[in-house]
MMTF fields as JSON, N, C-alpha, C and O atoms, coordinates in Angstrom:
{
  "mmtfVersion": "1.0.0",
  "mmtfProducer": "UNKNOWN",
  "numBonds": 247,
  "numAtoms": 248,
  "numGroups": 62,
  "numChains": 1,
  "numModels": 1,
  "chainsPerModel": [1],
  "groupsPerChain": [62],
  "chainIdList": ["A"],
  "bondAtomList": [4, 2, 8, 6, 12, 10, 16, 14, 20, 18, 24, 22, 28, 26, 32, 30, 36, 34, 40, 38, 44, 42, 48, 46, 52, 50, 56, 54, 60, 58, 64, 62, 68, 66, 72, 70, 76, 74, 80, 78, 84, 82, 88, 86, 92, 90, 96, 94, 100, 98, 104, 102, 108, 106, 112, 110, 116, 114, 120, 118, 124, 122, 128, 126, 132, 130, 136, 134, 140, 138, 144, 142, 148, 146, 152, 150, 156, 154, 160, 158, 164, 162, 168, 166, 172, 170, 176, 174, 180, 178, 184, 182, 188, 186, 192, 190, 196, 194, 200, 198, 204, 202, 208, 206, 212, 210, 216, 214, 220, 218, 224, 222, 228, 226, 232, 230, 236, 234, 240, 238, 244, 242],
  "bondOrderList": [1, 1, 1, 1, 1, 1, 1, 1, 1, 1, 1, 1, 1, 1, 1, 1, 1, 1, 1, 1, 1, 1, 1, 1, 1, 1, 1, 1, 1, 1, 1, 1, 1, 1, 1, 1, 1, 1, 1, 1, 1, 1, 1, 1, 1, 1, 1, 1, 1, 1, 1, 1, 1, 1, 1, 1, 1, 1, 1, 1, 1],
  "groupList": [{"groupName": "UNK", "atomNameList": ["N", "CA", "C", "O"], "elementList": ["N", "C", "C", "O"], "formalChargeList": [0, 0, 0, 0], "bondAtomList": [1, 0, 2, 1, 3, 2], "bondOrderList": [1, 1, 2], "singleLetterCode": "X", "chemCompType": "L-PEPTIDE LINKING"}],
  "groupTypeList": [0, 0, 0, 0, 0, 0, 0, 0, 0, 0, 0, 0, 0, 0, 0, 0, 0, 0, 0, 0, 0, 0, 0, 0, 0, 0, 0, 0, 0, 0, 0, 0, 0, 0, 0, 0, 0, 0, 0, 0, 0, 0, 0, 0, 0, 0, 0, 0, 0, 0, 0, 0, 0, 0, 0, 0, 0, 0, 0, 0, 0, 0],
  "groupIdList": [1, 2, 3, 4, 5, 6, 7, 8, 9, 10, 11, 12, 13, 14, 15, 16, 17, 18, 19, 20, 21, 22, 23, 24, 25, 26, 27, 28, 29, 30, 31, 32, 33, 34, 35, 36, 37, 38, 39, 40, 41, 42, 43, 44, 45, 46, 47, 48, 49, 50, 51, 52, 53, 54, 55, 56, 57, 58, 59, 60, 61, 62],
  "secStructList": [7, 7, 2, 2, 2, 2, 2, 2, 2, 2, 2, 2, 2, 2, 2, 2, 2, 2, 6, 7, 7, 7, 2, 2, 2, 2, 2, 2, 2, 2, 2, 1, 1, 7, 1, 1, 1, 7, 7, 7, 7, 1, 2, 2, 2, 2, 2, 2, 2, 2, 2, 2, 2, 2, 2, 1, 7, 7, 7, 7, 7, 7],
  "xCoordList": [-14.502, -14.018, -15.162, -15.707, -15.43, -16.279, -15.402, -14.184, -16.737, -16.098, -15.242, -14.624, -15.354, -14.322, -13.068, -12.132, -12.854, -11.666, -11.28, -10.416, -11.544, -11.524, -10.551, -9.325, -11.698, -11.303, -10.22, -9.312, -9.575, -8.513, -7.236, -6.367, -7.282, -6.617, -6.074, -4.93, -7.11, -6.711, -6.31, -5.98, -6.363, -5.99, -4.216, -3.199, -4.263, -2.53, -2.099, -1.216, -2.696, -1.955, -1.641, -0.672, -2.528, -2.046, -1.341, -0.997, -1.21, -0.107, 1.4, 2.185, 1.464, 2.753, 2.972, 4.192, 2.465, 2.544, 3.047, 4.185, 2.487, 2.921, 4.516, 5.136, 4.71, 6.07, 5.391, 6.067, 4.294, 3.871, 3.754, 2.727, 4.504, 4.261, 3.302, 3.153, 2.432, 1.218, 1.784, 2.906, 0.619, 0.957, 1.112, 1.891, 0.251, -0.24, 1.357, 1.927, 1.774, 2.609, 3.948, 4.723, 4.175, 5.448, 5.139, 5.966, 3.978, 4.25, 4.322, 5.033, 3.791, 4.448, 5.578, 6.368, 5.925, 7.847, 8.346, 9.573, 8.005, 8.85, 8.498, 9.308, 7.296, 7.01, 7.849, 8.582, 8.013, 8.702, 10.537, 11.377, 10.754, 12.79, 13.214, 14.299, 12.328, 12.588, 11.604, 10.9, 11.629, 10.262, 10.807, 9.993, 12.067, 12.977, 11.704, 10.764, 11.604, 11.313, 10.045, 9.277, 9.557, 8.24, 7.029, 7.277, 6.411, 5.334, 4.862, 4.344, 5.056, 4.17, 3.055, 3.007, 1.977, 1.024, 0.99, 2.031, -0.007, 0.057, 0.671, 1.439, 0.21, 1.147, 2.044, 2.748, 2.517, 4.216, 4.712, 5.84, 4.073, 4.806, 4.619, 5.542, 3.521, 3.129, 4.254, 5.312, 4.404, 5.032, 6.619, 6.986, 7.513, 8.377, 8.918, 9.988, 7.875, 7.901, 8.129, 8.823, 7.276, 7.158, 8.603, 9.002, 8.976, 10.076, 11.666, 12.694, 11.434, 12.443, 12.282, 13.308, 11.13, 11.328, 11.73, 12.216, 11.32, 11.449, 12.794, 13.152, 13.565, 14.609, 15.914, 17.04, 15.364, 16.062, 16.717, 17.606, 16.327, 16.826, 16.264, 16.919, 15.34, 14.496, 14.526, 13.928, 15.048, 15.047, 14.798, 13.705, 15.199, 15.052, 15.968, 16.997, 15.284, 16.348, 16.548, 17.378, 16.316, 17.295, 17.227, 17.806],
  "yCoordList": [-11.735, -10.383, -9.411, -9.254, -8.839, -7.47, -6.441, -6.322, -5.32, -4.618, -3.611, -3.276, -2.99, -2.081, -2.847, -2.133, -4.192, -4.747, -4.751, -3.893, -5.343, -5.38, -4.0, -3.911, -2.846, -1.316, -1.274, -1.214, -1.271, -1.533, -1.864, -1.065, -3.49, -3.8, -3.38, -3.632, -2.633, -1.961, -0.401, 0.428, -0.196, 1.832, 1.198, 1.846, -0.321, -0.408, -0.772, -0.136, -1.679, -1.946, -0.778, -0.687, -0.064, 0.888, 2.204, 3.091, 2.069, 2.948, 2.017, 2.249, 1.437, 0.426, 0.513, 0.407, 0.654, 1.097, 1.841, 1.692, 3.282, 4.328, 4.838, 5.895, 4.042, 4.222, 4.838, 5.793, 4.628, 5.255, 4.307, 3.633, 4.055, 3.133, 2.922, 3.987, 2.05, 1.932, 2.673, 2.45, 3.864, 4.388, 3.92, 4.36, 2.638, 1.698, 0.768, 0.48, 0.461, -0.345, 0.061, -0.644, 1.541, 2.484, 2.662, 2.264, 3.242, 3.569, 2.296, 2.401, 1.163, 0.061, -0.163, -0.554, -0.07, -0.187, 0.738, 0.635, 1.513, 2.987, 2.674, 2.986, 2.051, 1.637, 0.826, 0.79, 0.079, -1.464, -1.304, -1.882, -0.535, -0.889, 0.923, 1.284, 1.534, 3.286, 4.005, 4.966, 3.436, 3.976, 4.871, 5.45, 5.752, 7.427, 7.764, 8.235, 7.606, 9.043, 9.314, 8.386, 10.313, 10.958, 10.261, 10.251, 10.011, 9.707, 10.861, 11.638, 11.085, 12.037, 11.97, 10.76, 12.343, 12.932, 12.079, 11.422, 11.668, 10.982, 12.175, 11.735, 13.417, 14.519, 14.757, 15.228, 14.593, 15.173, 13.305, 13.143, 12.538, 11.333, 11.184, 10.745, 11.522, 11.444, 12.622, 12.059, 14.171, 14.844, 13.99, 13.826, 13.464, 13.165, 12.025, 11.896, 11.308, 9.671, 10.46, 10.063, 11.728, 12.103, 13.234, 13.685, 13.413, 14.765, 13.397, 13.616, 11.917, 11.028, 10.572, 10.422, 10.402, 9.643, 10.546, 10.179, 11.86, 12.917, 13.527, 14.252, 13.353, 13.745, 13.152, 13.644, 11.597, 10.609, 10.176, 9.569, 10.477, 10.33, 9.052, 8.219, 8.486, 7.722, 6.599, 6.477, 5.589, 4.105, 3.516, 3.955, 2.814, 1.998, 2.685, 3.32, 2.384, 2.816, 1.338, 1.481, 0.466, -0.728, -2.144, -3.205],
  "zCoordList": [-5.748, -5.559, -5.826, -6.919, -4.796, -5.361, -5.758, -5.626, -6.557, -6.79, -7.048, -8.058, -5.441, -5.269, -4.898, -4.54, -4.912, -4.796, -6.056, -6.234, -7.005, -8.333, -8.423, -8.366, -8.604, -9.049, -8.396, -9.225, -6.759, -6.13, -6.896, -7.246, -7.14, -7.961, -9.326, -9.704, -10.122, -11.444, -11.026, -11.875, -10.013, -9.834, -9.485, -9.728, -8.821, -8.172, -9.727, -10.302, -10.242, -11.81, -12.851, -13.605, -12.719, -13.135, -12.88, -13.661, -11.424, -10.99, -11.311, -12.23, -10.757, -11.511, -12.743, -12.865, -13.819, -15.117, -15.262, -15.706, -14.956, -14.826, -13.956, -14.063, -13.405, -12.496, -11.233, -10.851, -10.449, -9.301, -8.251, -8.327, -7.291, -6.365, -5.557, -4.959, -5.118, -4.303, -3.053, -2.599, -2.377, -1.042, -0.111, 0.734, 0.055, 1.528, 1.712, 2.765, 0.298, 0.409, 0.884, 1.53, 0.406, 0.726, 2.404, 3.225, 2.773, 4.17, 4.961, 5.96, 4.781, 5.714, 5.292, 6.151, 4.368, 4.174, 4.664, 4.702, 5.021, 6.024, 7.473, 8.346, 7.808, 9.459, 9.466, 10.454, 8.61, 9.149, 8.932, 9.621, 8.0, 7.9, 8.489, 8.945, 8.339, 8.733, 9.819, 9.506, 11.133, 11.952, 11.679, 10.96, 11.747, 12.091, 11.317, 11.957, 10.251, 9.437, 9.182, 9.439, 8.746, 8.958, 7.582, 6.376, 7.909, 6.627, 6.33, 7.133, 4.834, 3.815, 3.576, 3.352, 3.423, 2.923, 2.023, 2.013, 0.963, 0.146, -1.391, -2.247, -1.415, -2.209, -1.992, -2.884, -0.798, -0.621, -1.275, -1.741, -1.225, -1.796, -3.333, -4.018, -3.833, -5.189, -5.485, -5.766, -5.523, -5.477, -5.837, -7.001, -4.527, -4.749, -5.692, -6.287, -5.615, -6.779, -8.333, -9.269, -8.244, -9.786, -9.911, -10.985, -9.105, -9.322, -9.283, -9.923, -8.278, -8.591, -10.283, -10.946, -10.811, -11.818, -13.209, -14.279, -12.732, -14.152, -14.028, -14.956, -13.062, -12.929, -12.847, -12.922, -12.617, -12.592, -12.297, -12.894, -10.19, -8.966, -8.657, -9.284, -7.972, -7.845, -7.411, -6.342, -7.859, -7.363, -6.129, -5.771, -5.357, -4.072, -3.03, -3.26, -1.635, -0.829, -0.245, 0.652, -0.294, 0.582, -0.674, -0.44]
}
């Protein structure tokens, strides 16, 4: 592994920690079960992940 894979790996581990879902991984889960709907920005998604979890809307949609 080099090492911006490495670093890769520890920015996703530690977004998971934090309750922040990897971006790459959310928008192919929206290409693939939701073409309808529009992809965010990576702020309008960070934005909403953090206003689901502090408010304590949040969870899964399927």
């Amino acid at each position: 592994m080099d090492g911006r894979a490495i670093w890769r790996n520890l920015v996703r581990l530690a977004r998971r920690i934090i309750g922040v879902p990897d971006y790459d991984t959310y928008v192919a889960h929206l290409r693939e079960h939701h073409p309808e709907r529009p992809i965010p920005s990576y702020a309008e998604f960070f934005n909403e992940r953090q206003q689901a979890r502090y408010r304590g809307g949040g969870g899964r949609c399927c």
